[in-house]
C-alpha positions in Angstrom: 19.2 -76.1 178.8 17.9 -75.2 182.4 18.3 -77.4 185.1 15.7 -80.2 185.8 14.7 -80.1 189.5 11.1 -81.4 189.4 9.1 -83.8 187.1 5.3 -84.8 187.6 5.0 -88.1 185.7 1.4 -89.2 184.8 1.0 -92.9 184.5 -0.5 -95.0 181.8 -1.0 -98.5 180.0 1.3 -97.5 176.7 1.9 -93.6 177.3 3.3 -91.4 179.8 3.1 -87.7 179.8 5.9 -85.9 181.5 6.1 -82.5 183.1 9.3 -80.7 184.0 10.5 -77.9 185.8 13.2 -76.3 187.4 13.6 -74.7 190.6 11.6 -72.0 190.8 8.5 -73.8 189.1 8.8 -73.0 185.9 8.3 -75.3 182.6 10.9 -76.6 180.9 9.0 -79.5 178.9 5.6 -81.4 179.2 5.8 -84.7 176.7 5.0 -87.8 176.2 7.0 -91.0 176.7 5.9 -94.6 175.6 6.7 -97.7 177.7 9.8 -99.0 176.5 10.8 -95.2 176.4 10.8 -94.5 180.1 13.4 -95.8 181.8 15.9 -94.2 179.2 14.7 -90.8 179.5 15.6 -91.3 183.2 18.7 -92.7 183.1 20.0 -89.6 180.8 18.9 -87.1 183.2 20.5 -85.7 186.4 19.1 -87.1 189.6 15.7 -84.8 190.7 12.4 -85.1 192.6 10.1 -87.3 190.5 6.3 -87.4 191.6 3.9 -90.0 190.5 0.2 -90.6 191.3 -0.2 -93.6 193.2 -1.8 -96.6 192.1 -0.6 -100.2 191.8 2.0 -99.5 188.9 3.3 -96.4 190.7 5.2 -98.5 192.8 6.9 -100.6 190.2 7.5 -97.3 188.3 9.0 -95.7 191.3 11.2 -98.4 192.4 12.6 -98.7 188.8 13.3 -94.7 188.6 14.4 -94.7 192.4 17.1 -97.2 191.1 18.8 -95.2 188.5 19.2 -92.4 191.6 16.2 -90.1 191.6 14.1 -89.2 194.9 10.6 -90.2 193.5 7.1 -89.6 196.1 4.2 -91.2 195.5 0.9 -88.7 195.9 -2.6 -90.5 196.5 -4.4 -88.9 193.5 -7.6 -87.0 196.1 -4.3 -84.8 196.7 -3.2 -84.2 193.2 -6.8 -83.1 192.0 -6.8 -79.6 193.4 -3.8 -78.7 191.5 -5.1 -79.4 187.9 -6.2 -76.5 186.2 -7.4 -77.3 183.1 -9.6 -80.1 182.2 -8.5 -83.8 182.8 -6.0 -84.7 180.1 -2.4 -86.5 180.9 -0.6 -83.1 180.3 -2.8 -81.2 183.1 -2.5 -84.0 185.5 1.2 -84.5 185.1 1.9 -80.4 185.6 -0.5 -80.9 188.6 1.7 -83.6 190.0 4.9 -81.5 189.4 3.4 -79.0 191.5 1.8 -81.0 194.5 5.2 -83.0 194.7 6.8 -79.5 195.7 4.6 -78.6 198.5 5.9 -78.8 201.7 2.7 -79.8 203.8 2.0 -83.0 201.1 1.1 -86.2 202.3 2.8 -88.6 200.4 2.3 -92.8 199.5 5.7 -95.1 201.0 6.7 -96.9 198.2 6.1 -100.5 198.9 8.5 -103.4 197.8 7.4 -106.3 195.1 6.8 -108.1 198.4 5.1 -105.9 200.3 2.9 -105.0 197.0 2.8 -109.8 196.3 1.3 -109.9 200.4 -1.4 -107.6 199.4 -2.8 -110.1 196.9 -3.4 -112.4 199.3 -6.5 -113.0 201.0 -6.8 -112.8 204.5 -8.0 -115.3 207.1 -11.4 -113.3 207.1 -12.1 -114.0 203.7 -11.7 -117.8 203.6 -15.0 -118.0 206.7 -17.9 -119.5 204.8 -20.7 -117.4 204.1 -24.3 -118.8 205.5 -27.2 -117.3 204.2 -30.7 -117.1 207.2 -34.3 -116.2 205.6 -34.6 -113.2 207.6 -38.2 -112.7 207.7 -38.3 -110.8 203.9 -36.4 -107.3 204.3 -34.5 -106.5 201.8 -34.9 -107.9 198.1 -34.8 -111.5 198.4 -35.8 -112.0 201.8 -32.3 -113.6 202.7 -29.2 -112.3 204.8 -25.8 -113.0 204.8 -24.4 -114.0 208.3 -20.8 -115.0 209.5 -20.8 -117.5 211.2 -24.4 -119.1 210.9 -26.8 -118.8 214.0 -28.8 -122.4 213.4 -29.5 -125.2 211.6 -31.6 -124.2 209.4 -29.8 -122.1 207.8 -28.3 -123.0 204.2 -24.6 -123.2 203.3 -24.0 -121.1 200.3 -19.9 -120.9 199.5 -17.0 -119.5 200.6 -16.6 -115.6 200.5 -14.5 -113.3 198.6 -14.9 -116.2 195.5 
């Protein structure tokens, strides 16, 4: 069997469709992998470049594959459209994502910690300040505006923001 230098892995809730190839570009398989599949199918093979499409489970996925010694680089997916070249199925996207991983002038995603991805769940100071709503003189639909903090008085506590 050819040697595996490049997979495009495209992420899903059950099923993961996987594109290899070697050096040069080439295909050596596009299939698909369920969850609990995953992990094994990495471990077997021989450390290569894995790319995913980041989203929120990217960065589990690639700290998981990272672990069992494989370079993995997250692409944000704007950069991973022009490569598809076919219609949107998980097969096209994850040969597009073998391909844009190899370019040399791609932009790619850090891979963020559990931590890093836990402090990003929670809100900010912002989003705690109450919200006041003014009568604004009738623009708009209901004639009301949401200001932060409230100007007067008169104006009527509503809630907190963000809830």
């Amino acid at each position: 069997m050819e040697q595996i230098s490049t997979i495009g892995l495209d992420l899903a809730k059950n099923v993961f469709q996987v594109h290899g190839a070697d050096a040069e570009g080439a295909p050596i398989f596009n299939r698909k992998l369920r969850r609990g599949e995953l992990l094994a199918f990495f471990a077997k093979l021989s450390p290569c470049l894995v790319g995913l499409e980041a989203c929120g489970s990217a960065h589990y996925w690639a700290r998981e594959i990272a672990a069992l010694g494989h370079e993995v680089r997250l692409i944000p997916p704007a950069y991973v459209k022009p490569y598809v070249k076919r219609g949107k199925t998980d097969a096209a996207d994850a040969e597009a994502i073998s391909e844009a991983v190899t370019r040399k002038t791609m932009r790619f995603v850090p891979i963020k910690s559990a931590g890093q991805q836990a402090a990003g769940m929670c809100p900010s100071s912002d989003d705690l300040r109450p919200f006041w709503f003014v009568r604004n003189g009738g623009s708009g639909s209901s004639g009301f505006e949401a200001m932060r903090p409230a100007g007067d008085a008169a104006s009527v506590f509503v809630g907190w923001s963000g809830v």
